[in-house]
C-alpha positions as CSV (number, residue, x, y, z in Angstrom):
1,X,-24.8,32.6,-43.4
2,X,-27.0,31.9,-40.5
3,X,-28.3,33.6,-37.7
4,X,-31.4,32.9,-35.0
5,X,-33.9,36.0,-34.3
6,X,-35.3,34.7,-31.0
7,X,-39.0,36.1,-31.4
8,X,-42.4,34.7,-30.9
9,X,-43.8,37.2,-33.3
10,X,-44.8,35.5,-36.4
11,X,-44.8,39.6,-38.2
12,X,-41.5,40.5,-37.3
13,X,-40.2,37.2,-38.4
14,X,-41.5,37.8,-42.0
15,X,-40.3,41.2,-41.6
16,X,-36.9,40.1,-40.4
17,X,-36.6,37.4,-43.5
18,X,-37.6,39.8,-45.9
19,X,-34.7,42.2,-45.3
20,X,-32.0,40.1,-44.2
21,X,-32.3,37.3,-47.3
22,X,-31.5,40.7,-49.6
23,X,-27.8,40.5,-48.1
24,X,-27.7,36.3,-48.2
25,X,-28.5,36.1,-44.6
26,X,-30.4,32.9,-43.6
27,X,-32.5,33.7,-40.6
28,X,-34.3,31.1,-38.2
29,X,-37.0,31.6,-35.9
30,X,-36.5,30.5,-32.8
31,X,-39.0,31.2,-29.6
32,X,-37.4,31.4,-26.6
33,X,-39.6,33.3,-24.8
34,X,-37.2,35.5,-23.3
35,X,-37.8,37.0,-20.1
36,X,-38.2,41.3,-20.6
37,X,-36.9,43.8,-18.4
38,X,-38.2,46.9,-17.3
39,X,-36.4,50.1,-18.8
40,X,-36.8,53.5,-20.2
41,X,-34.4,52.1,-22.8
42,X,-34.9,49.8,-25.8
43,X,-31.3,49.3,-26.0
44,X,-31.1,48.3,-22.5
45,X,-34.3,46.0,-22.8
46,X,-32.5,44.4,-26.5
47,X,-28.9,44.0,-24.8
48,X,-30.6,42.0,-21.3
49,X,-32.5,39.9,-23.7
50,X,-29.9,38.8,-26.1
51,X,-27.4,37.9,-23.6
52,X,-30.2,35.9,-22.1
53,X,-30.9,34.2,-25.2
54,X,-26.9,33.8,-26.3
55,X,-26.7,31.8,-23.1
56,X,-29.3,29.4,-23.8
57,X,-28.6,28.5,-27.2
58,X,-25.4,29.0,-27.8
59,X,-25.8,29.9,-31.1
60,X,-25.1,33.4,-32.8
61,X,-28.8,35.5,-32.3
62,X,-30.2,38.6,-32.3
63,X,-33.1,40.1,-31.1
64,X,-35.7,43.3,-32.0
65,X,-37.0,45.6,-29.5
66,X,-39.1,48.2,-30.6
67,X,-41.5,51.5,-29.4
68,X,-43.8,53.5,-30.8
69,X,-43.4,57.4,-29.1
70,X,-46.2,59.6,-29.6
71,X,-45.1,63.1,-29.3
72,X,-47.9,64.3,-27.8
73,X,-47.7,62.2,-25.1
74,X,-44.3,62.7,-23.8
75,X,-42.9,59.9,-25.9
76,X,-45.5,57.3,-24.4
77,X,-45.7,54.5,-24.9
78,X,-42.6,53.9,-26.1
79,X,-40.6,50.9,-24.7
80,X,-43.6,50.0,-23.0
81,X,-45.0,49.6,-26.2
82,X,-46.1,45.5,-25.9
83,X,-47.9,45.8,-22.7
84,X,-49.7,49.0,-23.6
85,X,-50.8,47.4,-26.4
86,X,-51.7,44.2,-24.8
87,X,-53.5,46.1,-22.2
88,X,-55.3,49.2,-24.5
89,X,-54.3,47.9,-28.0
90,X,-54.8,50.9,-30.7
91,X,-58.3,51.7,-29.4
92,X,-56.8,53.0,-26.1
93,X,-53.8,55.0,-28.3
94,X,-57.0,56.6,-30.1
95,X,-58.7,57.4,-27.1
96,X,-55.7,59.3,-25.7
97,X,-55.6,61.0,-28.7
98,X,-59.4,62.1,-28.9
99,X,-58.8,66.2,-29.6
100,X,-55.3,66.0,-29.8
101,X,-53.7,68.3,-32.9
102,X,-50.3,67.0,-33.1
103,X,-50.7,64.0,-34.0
104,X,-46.6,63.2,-34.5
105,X,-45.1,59.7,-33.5
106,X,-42.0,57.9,-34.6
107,X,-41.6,54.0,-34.2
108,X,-38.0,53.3,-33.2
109,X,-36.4,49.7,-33.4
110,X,-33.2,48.4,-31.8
111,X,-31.5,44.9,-33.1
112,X,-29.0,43.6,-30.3
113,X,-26.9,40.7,-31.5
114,X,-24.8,38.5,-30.4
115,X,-22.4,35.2,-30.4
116,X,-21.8,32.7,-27.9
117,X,-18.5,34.5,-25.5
118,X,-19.0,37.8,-27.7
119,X,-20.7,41.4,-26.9
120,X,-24.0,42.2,-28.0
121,X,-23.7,44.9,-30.7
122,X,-26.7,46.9,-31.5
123,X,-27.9,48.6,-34.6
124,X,-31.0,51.1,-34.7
125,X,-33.4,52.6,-36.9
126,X,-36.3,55.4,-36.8
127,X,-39.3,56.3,-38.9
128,X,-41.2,59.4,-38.2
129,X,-44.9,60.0,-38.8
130,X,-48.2,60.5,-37.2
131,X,-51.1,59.1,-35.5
132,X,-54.6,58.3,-37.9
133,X,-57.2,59.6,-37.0
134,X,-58.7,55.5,-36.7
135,X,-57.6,52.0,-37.8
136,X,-57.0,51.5,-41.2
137,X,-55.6,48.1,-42.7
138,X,-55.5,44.6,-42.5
139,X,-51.9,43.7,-42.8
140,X,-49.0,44.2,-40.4
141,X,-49.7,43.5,-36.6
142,X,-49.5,45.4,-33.0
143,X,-49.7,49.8,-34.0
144,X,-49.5,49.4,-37.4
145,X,-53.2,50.4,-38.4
146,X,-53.2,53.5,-36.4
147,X,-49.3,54.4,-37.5
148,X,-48.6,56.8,-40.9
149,X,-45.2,56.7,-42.1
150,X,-43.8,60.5,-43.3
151,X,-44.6,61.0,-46.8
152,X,-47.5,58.4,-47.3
153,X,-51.4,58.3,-46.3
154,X,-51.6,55.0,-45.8
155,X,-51.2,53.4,-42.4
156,X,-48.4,50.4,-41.7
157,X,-51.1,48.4,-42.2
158,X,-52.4,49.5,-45.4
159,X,-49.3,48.3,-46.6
160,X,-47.9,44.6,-47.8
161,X,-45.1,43.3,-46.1
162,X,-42.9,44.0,-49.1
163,X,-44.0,47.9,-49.0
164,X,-43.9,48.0,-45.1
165,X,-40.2,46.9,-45.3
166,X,-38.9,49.2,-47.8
167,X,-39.5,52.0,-45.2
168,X,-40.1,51.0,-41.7
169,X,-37.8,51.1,-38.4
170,X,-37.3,48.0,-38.1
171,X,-36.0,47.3,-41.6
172,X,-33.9,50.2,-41.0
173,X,-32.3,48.5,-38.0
174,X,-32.1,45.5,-40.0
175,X,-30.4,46.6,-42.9
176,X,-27.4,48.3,-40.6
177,X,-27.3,45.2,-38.6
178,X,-27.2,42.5,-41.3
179,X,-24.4,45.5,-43.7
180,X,-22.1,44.8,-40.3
181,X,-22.5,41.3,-40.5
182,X,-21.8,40.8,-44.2
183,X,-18.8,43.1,-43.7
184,X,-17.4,41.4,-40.6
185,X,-17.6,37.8,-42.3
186,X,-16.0,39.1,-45.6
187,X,-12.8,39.8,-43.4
């Protein structure tokens, strides 16, 4: 079985093949460089995007949104979560949270997928934890050496990719989306 994640992201790809080829799922990168809207909502942002994408290549795909919400700042960035980082990357995240006690934040991740004349389906997943205190890690790419999973010391990217996908949101999202897949082609 074959499916396209339309992604430029070169992390999320590895992430994405890591989980999916535990259910038989062949996955293929494939940028498209899909235009993003604007929303308070990553299920919103996923659905516009993988009808986009469906469109063009006409080939079952799914795509990943996903936001990092620190509680302390009202959920910020959240679906903004690319262009924050682009623009104040985790140095600006730390800054913000210069003084700040609760340091709580959960990464959320929404899969949309869909086939050529179908309707995008999404599948979602959450992981709670906190902000460090500074980046720690080499591995993993965008939050993940300022982000500590519940239950763990070590940042995202403290982590392999192996480790990362045993707990992480977007493996989380994955896994739901690629148990609906197997069990829709097994009909």
């Amino acid at each position: 079985m074959r499916v396209y994640f339309a992604t430029g992201n070169e992390g999320k790809f590895r992430e994405a093949e890591e989980v999916l080829s535990r259910y038989g799922i062949e996955v293929e990168m494939v940028d498209l460089d899909y235009p993003e809207i604007q929303s308070d909502s990553l299920e919103e942002i996923a659905v516009w995007g993988v009808r986009w994408c469906v469109e063009r290549l006409m080939e079952p795909v799914f795509v990943e949104d996903s936001g990092l919400f620190v509680d302390a700042l009202n959920g910020f960035p959240g679906p903004y979560s690319a262009y924050v980082f682009d623009t104040i990357g985790n140095e600006g995240i730390l800054k913000l949270m210069e003084g700040v006690e609760d340091r709580s934040a959960r990464f959320l991740s929404v899969v949309a997928f869909c086939e050529p004349g179908g309707k995008p389906v999404t599948f979602t997943g959450e992981v709670r934890g906190r902000i460090a205190e500074e980046e720690r890690g080499e591995e993993g790419f965008g939050f993940d050496p300022i982000f500590v999973p519940e239950g763990d010391r070590r940042t995202f990217a403290e982590m392999g990719v192996q480790e990362k996908c045993k707990i992480s949101h977007r493996t989380r999202a994955l896994e739901r989306f690629a148990e609906w897949l197997v069990a829709r082609r097994g009909r």
